[in-house]
LOTORVEX-474638 format. One line per field, with one value per residue (C-alpha): residue in one letter; x, y, z; residue number from 0. Coordinates in nm, 4 decimals. Each point is the difference from the previous one (the first is absolute). Layout:
<sites>
r = [a;...]
c1 = [X;...]
c2 = [Y;...]
c3 = [Z;...]
k = [NUM;...]
</sites>
This chain:
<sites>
r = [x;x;x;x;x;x;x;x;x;x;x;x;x;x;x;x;x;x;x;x;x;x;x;x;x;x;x;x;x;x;x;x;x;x;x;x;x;x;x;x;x;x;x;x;x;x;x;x;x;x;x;x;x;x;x;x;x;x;x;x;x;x;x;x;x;x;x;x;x;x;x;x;x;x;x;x;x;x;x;x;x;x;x;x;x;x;x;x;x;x;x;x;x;x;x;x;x;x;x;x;x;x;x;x;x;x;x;x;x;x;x;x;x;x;x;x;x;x;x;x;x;x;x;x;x;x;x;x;x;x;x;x;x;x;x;x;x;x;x;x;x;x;x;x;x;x;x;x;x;x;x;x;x;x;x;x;x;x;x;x;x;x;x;x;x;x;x;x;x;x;x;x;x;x;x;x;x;x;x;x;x;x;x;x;x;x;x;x;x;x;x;x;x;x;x;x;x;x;x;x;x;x;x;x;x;x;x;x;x;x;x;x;x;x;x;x;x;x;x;x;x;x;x;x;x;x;x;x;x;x;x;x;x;x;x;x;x;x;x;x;x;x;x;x;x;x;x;x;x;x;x;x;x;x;x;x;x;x;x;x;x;x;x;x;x;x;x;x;x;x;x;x;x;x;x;x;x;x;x;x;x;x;x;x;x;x;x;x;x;x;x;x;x;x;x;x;x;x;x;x;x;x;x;x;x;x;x;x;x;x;x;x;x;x;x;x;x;x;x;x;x;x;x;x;x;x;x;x;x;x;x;x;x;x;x;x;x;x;x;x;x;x;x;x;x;x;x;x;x;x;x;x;x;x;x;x;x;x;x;x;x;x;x;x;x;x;x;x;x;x;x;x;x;x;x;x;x;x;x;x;x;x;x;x;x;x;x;x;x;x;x;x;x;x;x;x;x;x;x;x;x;x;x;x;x;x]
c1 = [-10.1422;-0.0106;0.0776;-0.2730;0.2886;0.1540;0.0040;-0.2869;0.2510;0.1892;-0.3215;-0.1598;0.3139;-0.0836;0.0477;-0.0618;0.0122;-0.3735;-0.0384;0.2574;-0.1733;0.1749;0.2894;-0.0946;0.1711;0.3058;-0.0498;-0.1064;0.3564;0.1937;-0.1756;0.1600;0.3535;-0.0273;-0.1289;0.2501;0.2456;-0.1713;0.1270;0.3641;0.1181;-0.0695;0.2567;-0.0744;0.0108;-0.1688;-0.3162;-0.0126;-0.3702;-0.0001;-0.3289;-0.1198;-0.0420;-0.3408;-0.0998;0.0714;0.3519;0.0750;-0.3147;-0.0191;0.3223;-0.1300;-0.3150;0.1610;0.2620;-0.3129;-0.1962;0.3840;0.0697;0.3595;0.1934;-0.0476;0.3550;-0.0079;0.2146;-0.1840;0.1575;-0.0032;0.2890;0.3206;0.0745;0.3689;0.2665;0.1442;-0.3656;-0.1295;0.2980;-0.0745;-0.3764;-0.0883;0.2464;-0.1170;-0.3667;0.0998;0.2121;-0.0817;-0.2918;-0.2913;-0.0414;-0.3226;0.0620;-0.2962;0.1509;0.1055;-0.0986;0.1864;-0.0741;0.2110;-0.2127;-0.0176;0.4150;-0.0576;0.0455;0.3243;0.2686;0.3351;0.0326;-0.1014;-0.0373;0.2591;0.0944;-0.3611;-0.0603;0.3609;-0.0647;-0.3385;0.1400;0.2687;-0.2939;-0.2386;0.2553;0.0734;-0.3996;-0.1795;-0.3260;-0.2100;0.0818;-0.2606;0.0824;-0.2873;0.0847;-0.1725;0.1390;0.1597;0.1705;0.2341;0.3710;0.0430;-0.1948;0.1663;0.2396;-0.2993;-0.1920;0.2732;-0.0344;-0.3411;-0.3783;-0.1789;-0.3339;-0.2046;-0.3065;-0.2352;-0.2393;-0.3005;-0.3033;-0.2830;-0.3122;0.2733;0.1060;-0.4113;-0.0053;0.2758;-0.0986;-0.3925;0.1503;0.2055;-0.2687;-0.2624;0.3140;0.0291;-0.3885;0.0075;-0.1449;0.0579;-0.1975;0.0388;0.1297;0.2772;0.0866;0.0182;0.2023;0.2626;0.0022;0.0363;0.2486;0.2431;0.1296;0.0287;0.1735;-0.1618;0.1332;-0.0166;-0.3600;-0.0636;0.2005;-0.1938;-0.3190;0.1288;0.0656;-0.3510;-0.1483;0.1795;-0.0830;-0.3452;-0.1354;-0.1889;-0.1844;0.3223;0.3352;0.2139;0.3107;0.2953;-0.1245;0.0508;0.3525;0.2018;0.3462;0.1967;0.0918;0.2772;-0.0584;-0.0311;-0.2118;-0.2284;-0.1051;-0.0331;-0.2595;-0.1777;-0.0455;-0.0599;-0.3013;-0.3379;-0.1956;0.0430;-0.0043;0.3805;0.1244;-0.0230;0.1342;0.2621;0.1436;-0.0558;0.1889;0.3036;0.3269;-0.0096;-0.0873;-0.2834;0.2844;0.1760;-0.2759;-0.0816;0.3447;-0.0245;-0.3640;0.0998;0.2986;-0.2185;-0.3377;-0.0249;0.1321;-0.3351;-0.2367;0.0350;-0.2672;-0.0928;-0.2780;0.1583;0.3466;-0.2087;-0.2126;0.2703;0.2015;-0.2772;0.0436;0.3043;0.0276;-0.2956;0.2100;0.2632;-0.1713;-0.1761;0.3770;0.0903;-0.2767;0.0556;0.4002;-0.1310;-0.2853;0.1415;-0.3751;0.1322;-0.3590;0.0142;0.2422;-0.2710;-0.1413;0.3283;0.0692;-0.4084;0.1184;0.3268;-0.1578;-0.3251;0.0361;0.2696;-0.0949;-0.3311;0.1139;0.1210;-0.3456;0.0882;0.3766;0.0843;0.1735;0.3717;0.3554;0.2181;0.3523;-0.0558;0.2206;0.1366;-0.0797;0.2218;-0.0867;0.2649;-0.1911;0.3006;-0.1981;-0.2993;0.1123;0.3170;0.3205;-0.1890;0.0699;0.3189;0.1423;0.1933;-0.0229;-0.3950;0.0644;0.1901;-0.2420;-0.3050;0.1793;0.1039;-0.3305;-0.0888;0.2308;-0.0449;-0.3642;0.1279;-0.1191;0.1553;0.0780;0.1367;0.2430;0.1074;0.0689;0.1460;0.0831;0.1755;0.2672;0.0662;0.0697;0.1893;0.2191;0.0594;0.0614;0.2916;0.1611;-0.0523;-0.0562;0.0101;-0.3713;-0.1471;-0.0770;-0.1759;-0.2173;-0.0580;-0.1357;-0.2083;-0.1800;-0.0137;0.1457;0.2890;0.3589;0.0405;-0.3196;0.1211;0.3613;-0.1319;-0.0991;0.2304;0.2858;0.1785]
c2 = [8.5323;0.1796;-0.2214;0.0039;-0.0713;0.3096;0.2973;0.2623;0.2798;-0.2053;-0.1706;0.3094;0.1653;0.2100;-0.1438;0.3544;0.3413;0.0340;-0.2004;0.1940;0.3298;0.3376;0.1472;0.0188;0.3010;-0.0962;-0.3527;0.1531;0.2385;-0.3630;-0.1147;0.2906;-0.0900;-0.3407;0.0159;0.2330;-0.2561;-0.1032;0.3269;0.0071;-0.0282;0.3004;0.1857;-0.1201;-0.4077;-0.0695;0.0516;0.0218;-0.0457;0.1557;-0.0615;-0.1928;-0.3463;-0.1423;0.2852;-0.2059;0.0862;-0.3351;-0.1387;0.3164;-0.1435;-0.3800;0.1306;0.2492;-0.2402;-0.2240;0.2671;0.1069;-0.3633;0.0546;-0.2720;0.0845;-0.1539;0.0824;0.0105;0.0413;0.0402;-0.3364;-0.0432;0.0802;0.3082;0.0404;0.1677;-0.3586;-0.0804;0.3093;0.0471;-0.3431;-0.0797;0.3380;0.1154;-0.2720;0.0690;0.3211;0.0012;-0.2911;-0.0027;-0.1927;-0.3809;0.0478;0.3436;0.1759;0.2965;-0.0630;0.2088;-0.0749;-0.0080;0.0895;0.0165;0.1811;0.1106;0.2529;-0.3643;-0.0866;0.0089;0.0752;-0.3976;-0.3031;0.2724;0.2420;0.1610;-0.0477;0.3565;0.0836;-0.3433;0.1313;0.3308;-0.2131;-0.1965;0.3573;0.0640;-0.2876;-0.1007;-0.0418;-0.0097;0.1628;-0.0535;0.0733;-0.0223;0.0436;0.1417;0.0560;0.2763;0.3310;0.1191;-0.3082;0.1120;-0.3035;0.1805;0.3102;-0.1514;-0.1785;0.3579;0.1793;-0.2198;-0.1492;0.1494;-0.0075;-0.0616;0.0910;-0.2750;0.0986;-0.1587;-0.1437;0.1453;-0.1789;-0.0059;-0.1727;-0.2344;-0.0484;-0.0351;-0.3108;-0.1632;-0.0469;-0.1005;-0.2752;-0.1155;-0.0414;-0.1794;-0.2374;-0.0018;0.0552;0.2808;0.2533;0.2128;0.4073;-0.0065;-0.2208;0.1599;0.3455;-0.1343;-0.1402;0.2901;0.2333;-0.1579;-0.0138;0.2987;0.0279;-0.3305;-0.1907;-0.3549;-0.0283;0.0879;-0.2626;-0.2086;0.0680;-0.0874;-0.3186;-0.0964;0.1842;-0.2806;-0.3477;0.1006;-0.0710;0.3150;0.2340;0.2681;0.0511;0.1105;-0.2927;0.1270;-0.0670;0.2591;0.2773;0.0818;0.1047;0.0991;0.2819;0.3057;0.2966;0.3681;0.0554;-0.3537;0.1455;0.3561;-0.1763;-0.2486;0.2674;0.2949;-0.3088;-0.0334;-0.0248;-0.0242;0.0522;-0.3523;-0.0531;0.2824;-0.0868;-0.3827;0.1952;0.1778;-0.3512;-0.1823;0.2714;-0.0056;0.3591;0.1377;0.2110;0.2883;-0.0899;0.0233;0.3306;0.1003;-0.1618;0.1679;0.3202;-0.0341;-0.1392;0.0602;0.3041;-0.2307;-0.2140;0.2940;0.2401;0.2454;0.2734;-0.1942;-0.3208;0.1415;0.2107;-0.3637;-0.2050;0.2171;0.0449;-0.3309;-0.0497;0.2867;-0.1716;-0.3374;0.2065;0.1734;-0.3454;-0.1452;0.2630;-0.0054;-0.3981;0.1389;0.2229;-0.2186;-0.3278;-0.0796;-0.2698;-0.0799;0.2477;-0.1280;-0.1388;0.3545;0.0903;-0.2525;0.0784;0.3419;-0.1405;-0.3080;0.1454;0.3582;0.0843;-0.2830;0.1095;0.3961;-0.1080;0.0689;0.1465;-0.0656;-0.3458;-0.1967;-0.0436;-0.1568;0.2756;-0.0401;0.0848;0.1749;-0.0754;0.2282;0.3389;-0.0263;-0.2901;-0.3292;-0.0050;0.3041;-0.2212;-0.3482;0.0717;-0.2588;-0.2304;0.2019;0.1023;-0.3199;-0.0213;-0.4059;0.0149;0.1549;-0.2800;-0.2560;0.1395;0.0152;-0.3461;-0.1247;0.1912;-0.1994;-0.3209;-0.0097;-0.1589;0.1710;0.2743;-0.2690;-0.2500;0.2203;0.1309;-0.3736;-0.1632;0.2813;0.2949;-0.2399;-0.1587;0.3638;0.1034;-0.3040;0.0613;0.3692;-0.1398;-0.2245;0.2333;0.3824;0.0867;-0.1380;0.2603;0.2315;-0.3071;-0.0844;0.3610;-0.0022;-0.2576;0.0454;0.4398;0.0688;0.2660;-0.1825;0.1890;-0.1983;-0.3527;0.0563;0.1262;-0.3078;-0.2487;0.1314;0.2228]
c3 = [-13.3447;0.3359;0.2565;0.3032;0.2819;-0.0737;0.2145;-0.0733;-0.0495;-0.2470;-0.1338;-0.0650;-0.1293;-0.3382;-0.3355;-0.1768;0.0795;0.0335;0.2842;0.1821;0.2138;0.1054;-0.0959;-0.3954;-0.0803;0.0958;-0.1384;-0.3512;0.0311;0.0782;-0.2820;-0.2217;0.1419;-0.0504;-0.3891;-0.0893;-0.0182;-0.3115;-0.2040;0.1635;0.3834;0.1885;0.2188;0.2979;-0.0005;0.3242;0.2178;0.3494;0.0832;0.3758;0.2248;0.3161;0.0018;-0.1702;-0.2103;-0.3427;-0.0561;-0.1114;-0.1248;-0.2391;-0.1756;-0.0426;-0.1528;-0.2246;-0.1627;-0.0616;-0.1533;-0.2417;-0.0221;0.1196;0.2147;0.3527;0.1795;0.3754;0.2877;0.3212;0.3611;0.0661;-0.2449;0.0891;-0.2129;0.1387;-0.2471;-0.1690;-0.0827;-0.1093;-0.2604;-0.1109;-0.0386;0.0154;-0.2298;-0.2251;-0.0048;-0.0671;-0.2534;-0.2332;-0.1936;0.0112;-0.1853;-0.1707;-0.0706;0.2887;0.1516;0.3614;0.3255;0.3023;0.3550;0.2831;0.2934;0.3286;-0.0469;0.3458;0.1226;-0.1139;0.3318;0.0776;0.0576;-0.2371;-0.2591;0.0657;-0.3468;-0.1478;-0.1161;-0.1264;-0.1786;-0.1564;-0.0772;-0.2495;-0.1341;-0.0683;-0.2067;-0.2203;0.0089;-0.3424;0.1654;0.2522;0.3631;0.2498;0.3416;0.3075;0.3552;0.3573;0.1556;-0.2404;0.2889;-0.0093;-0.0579;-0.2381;-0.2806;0.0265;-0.2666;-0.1724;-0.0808;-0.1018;-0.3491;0.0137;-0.1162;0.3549;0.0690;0.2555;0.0790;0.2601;0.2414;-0.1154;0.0542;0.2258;-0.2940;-0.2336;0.2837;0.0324;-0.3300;-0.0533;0.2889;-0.1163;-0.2882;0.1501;0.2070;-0.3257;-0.1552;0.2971;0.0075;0.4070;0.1620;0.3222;0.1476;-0.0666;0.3508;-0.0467;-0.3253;0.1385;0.2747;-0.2795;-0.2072;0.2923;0.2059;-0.3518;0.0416;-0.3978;-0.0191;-0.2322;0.0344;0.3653;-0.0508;-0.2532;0.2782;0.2885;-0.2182;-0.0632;0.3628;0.0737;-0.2570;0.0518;0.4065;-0.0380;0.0856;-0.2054;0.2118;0.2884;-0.0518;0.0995;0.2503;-0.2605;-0.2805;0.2858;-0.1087;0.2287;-0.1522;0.1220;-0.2390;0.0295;-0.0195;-0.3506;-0.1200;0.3221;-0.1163;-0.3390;0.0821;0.2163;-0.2364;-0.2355;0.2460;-0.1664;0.3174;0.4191;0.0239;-0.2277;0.1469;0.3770;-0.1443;-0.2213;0.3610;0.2506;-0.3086;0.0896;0.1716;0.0523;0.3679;0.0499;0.0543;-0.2678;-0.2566;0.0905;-0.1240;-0.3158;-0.1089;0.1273;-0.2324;-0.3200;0.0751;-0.2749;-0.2477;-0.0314;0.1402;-0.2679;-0.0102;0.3055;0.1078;-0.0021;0.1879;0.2728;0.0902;-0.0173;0.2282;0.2608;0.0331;0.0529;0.2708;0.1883;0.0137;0.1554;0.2062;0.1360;0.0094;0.2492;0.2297;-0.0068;0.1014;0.3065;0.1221;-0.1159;-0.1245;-0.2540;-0.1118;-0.1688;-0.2367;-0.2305;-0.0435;-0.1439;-0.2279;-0.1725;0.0039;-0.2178;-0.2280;-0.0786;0.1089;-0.2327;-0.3232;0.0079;-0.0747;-0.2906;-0.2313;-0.3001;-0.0816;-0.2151;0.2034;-0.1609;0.0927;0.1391;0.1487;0.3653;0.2143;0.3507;0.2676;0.0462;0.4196;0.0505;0.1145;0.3110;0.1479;0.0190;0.1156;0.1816;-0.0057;-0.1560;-0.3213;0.0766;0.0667;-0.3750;0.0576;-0.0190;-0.3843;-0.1047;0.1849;-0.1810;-0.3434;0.0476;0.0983;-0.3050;-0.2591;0.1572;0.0612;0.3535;0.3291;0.2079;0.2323;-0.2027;-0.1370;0.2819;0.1251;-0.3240;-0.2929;0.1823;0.1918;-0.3484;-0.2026;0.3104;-0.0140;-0.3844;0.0474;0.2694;-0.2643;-0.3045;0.0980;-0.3621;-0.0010;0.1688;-0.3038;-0.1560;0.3384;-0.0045;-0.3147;0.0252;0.3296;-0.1254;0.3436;0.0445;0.0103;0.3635;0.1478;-0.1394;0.1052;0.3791;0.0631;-0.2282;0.3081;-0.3054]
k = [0;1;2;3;4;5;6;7;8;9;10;11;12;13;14;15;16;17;18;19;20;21;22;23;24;25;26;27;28;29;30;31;32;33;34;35;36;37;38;39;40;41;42;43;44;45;46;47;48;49;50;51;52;53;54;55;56;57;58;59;60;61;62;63;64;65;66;67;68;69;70;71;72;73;74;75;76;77;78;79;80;81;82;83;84;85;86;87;88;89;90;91;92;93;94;95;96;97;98;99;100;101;102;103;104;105;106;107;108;109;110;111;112;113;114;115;116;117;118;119;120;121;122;123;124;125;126;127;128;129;130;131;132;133;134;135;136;137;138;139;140;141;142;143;144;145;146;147;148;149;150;151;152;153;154;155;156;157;158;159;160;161;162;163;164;165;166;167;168;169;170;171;172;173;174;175;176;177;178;179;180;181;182;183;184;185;186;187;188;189;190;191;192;193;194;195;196;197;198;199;200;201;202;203;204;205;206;207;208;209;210;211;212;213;214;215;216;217;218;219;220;221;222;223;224;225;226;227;228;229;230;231;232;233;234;235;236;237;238;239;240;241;242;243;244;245;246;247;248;249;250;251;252;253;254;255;256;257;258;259;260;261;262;263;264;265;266;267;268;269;270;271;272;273;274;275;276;277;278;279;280;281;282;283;284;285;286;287;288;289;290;291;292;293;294;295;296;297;298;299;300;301;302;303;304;305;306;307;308;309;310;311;312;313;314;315;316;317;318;319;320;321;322;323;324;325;326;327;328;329;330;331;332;333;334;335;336;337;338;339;340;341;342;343;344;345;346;347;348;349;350;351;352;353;354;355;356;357;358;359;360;361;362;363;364;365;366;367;368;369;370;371;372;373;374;375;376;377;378;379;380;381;382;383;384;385;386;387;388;389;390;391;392;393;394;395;396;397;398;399;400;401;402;403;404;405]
</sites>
């Protein structure tokens, strides 16, 4: 029985794999993986299901064991997954088979979050436990450019889960609504849908907090999200773009400058703008928000700003017309960001603030407060710790020990 207090994202969850939308190729090839444990156990032990957050990643797993009948054991990231545990209850699930005899399928989710602290040794840990597994380990992670998988894909099956698209987000969310018998107006819903970004559980969120306001014909303040993303989640969600409207929110939703996302779709436009047509409109576009930058430079005519940033969101999303839209590993740009925004950039200390931020979903200006003083004070007592804190926060040694006083 479902209980009714529940949150709608976990209310809603899906019991079976036909309630779950996008991404069925590479469900259906997870699928394969996953029942070929049946005949014998395949090379590679592991999958490492990579893919931004609330695109079904997890959910897909819960309704496929149901569907296979297998034991679903997980460990999310609210457990601590540090190396004693992991070689214990890990190990355990792992290796030992089941009481009643089901086949088990276990769940390590979102490892890219596993630190250098409370679960320092995790993945060397998990790499002991691939090995020795009798059952299928899947594991589920944010961000691919993380350096903690770089261990993790050397031995795992990876795949790749995109973002949802906006008629199967449409889709789910009238369905939720008839389930909850409550109703929105189109409005509201494209508001929702649209303002996702391909995320399908904030979505079903926001419609949630849309409902128990009250309101069914206005867009209540809360479901306009207003999370900042990086460089490479930002020319994601825009290309992603369905319509002008997600692409201007998928640029004001941004921590990239106007300067410094001219850089980055110079540098990857091409790879989402495929055909002549597509490449010679997309590029237009992007000259005419530089050219607009630099008369806003000589005349200092900064209302013009909102020219440029049309020219970027819709301009460049809406060239994209006959290419599928697919997940690409962008580049960063060859011009070096320092040329455009000075010693801000070449201050090595702002590299290790951002990363920080970055691990320890703190701001900029909390770790510069709290966090750096504490690594420098480590890196005093025990210099031998800078390769790790390196590591971790994917900085260069020279940057961290610049300003540890090494």
């Amino acid at each position: 029985m479902i209980d009714e207090n529940l949150p709608w994202p976990e209310k809603h969850r899906p019991k079976t794999l036909e309630r779950v939308v996008g991404n069925h190729e590479t469900i259906q090839s997870l699928k394969n993986w996953i029942e070929s444990w049946i005949s014998k156990i395949p090379n590679r032990r592991a999958a490492l299901l990579i893919g931004p957050p609330g695109i079904g990643k997890t959910a897909s797993i819960g309704a496929m064991a149901n569907d296979l009948d297998m034991e679903l054991v997980e460990f999310n990231s609210s457990d601590k997954r540090n190396k004693d545990n992991i070689e214990t209850l890990v190990w355990r699930a792992a290796s030992q088979q089941t009481l009643d005899g089901r086949p088990r399928l276990i769940l390590l989710d979102e490892v890219d979050g596993l630190s250098g602290t409370s679960d320092r040794g995790g993945v060397g840990a998990i790499l002991k436990v691939i090995k020795d597994t009798v059952h299928p380990i899947v594991m589920t992670a944010n961000d691919p450019s993380s350096p903690r998988l770089k261990d993790l894909m050397k031995v795992c099956q990876v795949f790749s889960f995109e973002l949802i698209q906006n008629s199967d987000i449409e889709k789910i969310l009238k369905h939720i609504l008839l389930e909850n018998n409550v109703e929105v107006s189109n409005e509201v819903l494209n508001e929702i849908v649209e303002g996702s970004g391909g995320d399908l559980r904030a979505a079903i969120s926001d419609l949630e907090s849309q409902v128990r306001s009250g309101l069914t014909s206005v867009v209540i303040e809360s479901v306009i999200r207003d999370s900042k993303r990086g460089d490479e989640e930002t020319l994601r969600h825009l290309f992603a773009s369905a319509s002008s409207k997600a692409a201007r929110k998928a640029l004001s939703e941004s921590e990239l400058n106007h300067d410094s996302l001219v850089l980055w779709l110079e540098e990857n436009l091409h790879l989402h703008l495929m055909t002549p047509n597509e490449l010679d409109d997309g590029f237009e576009q992007l000259s005419l928000a530089d050219l607009t930058l630099g008369r806003i430079m000589v005349n200092q005519n900064w209302k013009l700003l909102a020219y440029v940033y049309d020219f970027l969101s819709m301009g460049v999303a809406m060239s994209r017309s006959e290419t599928p839209f697919k997940r690409v590993k962008y580049s960063q740009p060859s011009w070096p960001l320092l040329v455009w925004q000075g010693e801000r950039k070449r201050d090595k200390q702002a590299d290790v603030i951002s990363s920080l931020s970055e691990v320890t979903r703190v701001s900029k200006r909390r770790v510069r407060q709290t966090h750096l003083d504490s690594i420098r004070e480590i890196l005093k007592i025990n210099p031998k710790s800078l390769a790790d804190f390196a590591s971790w926060l994917n900085v260069d040694k020279s940057s961290l020990a610049l300003k540890s006083g090494r």
